[in-house]
C-alpha positions as CSV (number, residue, x, y, z in Angstrom):
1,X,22.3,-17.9,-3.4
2,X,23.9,-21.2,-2.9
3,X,21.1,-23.8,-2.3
4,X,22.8,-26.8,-0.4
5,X,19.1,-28.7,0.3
6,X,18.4,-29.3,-3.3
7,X,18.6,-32.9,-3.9
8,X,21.6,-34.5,-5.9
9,X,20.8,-34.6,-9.2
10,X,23.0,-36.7,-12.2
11,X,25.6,-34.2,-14.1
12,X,23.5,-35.0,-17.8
13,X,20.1,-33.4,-15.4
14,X,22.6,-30.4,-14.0
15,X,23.4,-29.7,-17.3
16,X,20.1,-29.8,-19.1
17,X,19.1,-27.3,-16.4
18,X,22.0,-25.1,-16.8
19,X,20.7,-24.9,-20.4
20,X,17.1,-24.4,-20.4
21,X,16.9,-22.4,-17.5
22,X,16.1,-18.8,-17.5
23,X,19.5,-16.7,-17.1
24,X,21.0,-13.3,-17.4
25,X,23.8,-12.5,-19.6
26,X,25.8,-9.0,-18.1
27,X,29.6,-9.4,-19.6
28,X,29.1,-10.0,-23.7
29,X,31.1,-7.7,-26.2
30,X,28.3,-6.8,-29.2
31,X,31.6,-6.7,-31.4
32,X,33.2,-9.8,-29.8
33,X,30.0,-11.5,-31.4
34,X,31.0,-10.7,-34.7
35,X,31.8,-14.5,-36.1
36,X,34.3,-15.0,-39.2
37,X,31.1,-15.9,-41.3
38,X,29.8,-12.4,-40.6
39,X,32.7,-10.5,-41.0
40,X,33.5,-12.0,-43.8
41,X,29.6,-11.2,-45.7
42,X,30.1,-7.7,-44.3
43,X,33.8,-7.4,-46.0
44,X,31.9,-8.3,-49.1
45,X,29.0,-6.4,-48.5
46,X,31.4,-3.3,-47.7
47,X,34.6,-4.1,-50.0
48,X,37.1,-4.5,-47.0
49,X,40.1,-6.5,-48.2
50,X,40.9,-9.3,-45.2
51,X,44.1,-10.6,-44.8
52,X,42.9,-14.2,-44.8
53,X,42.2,-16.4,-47.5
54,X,39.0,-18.2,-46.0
55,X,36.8,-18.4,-42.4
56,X,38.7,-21.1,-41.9
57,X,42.2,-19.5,-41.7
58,X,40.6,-16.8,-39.9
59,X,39.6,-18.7,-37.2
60,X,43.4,-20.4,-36.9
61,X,44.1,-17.1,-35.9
62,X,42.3,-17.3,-33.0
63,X,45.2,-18.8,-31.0
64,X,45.7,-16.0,-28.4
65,X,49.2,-15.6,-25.8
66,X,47.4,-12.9,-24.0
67,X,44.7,-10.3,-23.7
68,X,46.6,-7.9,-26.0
69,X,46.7,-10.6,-28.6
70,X,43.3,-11.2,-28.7
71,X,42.6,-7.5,-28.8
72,X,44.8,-6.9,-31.9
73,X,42.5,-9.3,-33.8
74,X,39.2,-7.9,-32.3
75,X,40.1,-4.3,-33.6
76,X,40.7,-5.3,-36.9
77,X,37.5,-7.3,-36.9
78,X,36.0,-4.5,-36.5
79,X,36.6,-2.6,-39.4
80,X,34.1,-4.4,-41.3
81,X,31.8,-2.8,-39.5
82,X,31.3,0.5,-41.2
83,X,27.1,0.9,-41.7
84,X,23.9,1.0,-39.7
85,X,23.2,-2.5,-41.5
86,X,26.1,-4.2,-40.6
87,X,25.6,-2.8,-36.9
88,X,22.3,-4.2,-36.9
89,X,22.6,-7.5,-38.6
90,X,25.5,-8.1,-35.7
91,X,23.3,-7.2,-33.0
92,X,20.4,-9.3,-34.1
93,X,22.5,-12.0,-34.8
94,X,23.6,-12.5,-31.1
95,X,20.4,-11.9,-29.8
96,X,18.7,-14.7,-31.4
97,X,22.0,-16.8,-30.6
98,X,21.3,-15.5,-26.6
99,X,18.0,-16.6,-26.9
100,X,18.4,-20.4,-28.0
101,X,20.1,-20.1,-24.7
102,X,17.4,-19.1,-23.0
103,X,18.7,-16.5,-21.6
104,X,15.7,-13.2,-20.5
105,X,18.3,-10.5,-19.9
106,X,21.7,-9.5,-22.0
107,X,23.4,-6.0,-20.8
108,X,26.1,-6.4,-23.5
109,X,29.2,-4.2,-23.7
110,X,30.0,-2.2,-26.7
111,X,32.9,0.3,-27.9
112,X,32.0,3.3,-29.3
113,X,35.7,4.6,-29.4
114,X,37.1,1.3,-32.1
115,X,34.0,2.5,-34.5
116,X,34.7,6.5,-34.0
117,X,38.2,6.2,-34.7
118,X,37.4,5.2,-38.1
119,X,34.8,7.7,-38.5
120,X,31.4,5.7,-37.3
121,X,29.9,7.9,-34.8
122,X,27.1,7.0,-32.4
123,X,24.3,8.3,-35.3
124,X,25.2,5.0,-37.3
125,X,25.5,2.7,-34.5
126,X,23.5,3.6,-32.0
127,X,19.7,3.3,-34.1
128,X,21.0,0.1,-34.9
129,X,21.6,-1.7,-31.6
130,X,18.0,0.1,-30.5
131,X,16.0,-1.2,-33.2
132,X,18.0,-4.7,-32.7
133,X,17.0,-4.4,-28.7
134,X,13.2,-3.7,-29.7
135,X,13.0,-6.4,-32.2
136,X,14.5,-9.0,-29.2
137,X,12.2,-7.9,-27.0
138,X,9.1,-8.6,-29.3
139,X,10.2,-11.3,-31.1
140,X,12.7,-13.2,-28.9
141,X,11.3,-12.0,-25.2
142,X,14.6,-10.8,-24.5
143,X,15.1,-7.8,-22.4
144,X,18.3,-5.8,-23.7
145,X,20.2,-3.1,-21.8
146,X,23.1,-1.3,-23.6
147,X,26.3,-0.3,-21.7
148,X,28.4,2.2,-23.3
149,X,32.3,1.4,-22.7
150,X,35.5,3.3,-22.9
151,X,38.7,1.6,-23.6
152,X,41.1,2.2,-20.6
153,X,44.4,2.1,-23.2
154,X,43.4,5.7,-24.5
155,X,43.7,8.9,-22.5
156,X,41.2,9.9,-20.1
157,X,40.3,12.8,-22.4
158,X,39.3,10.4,-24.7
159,X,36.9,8.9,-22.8
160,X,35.1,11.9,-21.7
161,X,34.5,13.2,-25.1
162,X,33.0,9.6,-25.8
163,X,31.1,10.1,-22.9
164,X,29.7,13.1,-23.8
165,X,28.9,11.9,-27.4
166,X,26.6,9.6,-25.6
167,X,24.3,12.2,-23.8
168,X,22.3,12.1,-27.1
169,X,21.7,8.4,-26.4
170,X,21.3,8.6,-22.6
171,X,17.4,6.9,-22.6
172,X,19.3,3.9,-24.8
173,X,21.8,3.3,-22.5
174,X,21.7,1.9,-18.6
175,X,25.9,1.8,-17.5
176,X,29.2,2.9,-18.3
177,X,31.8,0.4,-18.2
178,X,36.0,0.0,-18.9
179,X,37.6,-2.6,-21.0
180,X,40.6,-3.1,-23.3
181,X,44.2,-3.3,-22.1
182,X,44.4,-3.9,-18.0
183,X,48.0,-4.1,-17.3
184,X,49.4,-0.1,-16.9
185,X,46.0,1.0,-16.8
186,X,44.6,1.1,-13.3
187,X,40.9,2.3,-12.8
188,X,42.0,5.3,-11.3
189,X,43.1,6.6,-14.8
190,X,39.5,6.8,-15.9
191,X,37.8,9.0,-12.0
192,X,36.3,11.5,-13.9
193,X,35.0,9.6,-16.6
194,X,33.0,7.4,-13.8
195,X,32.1,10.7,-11.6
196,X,30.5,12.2,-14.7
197,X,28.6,8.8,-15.8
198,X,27.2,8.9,-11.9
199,X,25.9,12.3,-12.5
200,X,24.1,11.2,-15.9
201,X,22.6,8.7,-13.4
202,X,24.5,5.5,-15.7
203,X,25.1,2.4,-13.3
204,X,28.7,1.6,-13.3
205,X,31.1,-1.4,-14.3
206,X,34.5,-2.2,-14.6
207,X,36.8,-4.8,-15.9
208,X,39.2,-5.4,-13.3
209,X,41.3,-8.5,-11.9
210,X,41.5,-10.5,-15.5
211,X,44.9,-9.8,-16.0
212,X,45.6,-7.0,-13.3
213,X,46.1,-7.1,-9.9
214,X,44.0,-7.6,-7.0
215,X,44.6,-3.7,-6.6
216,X,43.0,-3.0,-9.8
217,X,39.4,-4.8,-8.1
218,X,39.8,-2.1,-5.3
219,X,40.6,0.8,-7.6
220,X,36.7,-0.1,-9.3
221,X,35.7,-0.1,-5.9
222,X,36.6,2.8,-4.4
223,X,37.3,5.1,-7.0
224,X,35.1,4.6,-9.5
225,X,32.1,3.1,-7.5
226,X,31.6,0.1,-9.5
227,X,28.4,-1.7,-9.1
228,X,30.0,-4.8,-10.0
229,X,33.4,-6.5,-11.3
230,X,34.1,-7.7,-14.6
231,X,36.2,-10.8,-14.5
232,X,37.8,-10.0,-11.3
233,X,39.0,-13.4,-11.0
234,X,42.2,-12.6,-9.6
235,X,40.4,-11.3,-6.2
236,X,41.5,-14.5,-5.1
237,X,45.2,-13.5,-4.5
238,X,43.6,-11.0,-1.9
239,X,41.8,-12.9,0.9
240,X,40.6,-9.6,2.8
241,X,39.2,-8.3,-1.0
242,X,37.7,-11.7,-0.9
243,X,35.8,-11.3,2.3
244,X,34.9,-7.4,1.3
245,X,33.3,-8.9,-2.1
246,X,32.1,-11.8,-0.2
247,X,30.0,-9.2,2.4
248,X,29.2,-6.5,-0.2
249,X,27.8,-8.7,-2.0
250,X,29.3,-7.0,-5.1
251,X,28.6,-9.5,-8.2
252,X,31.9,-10.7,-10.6
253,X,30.8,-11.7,-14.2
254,X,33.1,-14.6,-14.8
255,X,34.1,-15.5,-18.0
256,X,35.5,-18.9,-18.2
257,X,36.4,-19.9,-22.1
258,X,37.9,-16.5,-21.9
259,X,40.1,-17.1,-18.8
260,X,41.6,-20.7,-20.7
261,X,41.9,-18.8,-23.8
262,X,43.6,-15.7,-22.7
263,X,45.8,-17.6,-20.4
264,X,44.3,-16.4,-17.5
265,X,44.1,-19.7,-16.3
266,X,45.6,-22.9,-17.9
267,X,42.1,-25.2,-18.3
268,X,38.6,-25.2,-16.7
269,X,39.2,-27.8,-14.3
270,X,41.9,-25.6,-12.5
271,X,39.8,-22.2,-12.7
272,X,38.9,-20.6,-9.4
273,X,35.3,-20.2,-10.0
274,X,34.1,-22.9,-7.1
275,X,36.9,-21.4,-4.5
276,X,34.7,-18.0,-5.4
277,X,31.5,-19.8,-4.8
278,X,32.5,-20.9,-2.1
279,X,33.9,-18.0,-0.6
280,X,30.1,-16.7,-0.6
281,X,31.4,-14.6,-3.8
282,X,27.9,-13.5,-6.4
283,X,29.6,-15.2,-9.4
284,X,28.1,-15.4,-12.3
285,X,29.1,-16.9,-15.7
286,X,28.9,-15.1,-19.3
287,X,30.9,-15.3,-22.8
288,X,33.0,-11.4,-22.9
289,X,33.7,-12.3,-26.8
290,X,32.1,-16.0,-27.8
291,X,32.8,-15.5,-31.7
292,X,36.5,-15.6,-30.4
293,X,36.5,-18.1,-27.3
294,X,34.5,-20.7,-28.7
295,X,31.0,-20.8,-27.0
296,X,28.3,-18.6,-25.9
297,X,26.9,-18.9,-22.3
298,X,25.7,-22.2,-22.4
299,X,28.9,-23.6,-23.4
300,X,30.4,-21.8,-20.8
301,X,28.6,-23.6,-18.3
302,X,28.4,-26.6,-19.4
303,X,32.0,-27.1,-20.1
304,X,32.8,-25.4,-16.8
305,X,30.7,-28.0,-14.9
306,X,32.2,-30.9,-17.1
307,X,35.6,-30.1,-15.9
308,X,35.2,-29.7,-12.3
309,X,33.4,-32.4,-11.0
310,X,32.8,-31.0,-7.3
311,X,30.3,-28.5,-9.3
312,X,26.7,-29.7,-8.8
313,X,23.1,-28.5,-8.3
314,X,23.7,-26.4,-5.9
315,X,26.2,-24.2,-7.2
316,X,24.1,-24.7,-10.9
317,X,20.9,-22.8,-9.5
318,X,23.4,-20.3,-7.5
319,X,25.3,-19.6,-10.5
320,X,21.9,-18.5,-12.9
321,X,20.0,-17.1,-9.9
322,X,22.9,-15.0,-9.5
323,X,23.2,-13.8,-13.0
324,X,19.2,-12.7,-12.7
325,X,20.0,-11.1,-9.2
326,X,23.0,-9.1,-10.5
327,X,21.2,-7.5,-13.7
328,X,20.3,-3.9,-14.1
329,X,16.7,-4.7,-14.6
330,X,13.4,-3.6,-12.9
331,X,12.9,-5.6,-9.8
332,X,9.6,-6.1,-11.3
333,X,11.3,-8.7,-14.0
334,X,13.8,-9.9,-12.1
335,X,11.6,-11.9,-9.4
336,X,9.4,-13.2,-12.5
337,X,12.2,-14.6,-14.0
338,X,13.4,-16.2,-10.4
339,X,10.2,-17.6,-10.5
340,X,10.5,-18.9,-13.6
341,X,13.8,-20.3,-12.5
342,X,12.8,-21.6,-9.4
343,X,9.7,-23.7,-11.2
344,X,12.1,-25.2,-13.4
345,X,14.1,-26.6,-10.9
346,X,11.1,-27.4,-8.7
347,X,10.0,-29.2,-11.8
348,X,13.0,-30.9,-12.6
349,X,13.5,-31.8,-8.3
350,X,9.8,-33.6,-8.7
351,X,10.4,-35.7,-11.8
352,X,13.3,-37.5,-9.3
């Protein structure tokens, strides 16, 4: 909801208020979380050999050509997972992070398929993320809702017996959702997969337009019955996808850092997100993998907002009201934290 009465604020105010303001977080990869100083104490803790020296010449490694790049790296990080502990202690680790960023809501992403194919089923991982979800709810506030996800470079077959792995977990989890390699891998690949997940009464979600067409966003429309569009940033090529996304209302969990970093886009002052706003688009911002991106949501938006000065006030309060609006959560919770938003930028409007 883009407010164009609010009153011009300075851009140190906007950005104060895109930090302490109440927001959602719906597109966060639990292992893209995992930060070198962690995967390093859990090689330790697990005797994994790493093929870097120190955190520090892990992290030089983090210059990524592409998504595949990236996703070579983010495999092999995970193989220091191998425990309910270390599952735990990852979770828990990002929650409190989420929480100095006052964000009320995270629906992150994870991949049960990278831990299974080294032999960590769902009975190691999944006790850990729910006991992590319960602790950030009664320590932290924070309202957790786990979406299982299937990674679209494997056969469909694949996915389905993941799927199915996950009955035993079905009160745990709220969505299904498809990540990994896009190009070659449209969302049609993955129909049954979604049309069982639908029956199991999951909500649905689907990366789509990072790195594949504008086709791919219609595909997670209209085949799998997506409830909203991860990245989907290249809906922009497509001006009657943008008008269909623009009157469906359907929301697009943007990931800036991710975009520059991936080579999606070259910086954040030429990324599309204000042409989406401005389109009517639901936008919202998140992380996808901040441990690899460099920053969590609050850098996201605050570095975003730095680089495109035409980004104000209005688009701020659109940006985290859409984010609340978009999440999976009881209605009940959403318009309590709305309210909570709105009297913060009441608050903020009165002090002038």
């Amino acid at each position: 909801m883009l407010r164009p009465d609010l009153a011009p604020m300075p851009e140190q105010r906007v950005a104060e208020l895109l930090c302490v303001s109440p927001k959602a977080e719906l597109h966060v990869h639990i292992e893209g979380t995992l930060e070198p100083e962690l995967i390093f104490a859990l090689a330790r803790r697990n005797g994994v050999t790493l093929p870097y020296a120190d955190v520090e010449s892990l992290r030089r490694a983090y210059a990524f050509t592409d998504l595949q790049s990236f996703l070579d790296l983010y495999y092999a990080g995970c193989d220091v997972l191998r425990t309910e502990q270390d599952f735990f202690d990852l979770a828990w680790a990002y929650f409190q992070r989420a929480a100095q960023d006052h964000v009320v809501r995270v629906e992150p992403f994870f991949d049960p398929q990278s831990h299974m194919a080294r032999g960590v089923g769902f009975e190691v991982f999944m006790p850990a993320f729910i006991q992590a979800a319960r602790r950030a709810q009664d320590e932290l506030g924070l309202s957790v809702g786990w979406i299982v996800s299937v990674l679209r470079h494997l056969p469909e077959e694949d996915a389905l017996q993941t799927l199915e792995a996950a009955e035993t977990w079905l009160d745990h989890l709220i969505g299904i959702g498809l990540d990994s390699s896009e190009r070659g891998n449209p969302p049609e690949k993955f129909a049954r997969v979604f049309a069982r997940a639908r029956q199991l009464g999951l909500h649905a979600v689907a990366h789509a337009g990072e790195e594949g067409p504008p086709a791919y966003v219609r595909g997670a429309l209209d085949v799998l019955h997506v409830e909203r569009i991860d990245h989907g940033v290249r809906a922009s090529e497509d001006p009657a996808l943008m008008q269909r996304l623009a009157r469906e209302q359907v929301p697009l969990t943007v990931c800036p850092l991710s975009n520059v970093r991936l080579c999606v886009v070259s910086d954040l002052a030429e990324h599309n997100l204000p042409q989406l706003l401005d389109a009517g688009l639901k936008v919202t911002v998140n992380s996808d993998d901040p441990a690899y991106f460099g920053g969590y949501v609050n850098d996201n938006l605050t570095q975003l907002f730095a680089a495109q000065p035409a980004l104000g006030a209005p688009q701020a309060y659109a940006l985290l009201r859409n984010s609340l609006e978009a999440s999976f959560a009881a209605d009940g919770d959403k318009a309590l934290w709305i309210a909570q938003l709105d009297a913060r930028w009441h608050a903020a409007g009165s002090a002038g």
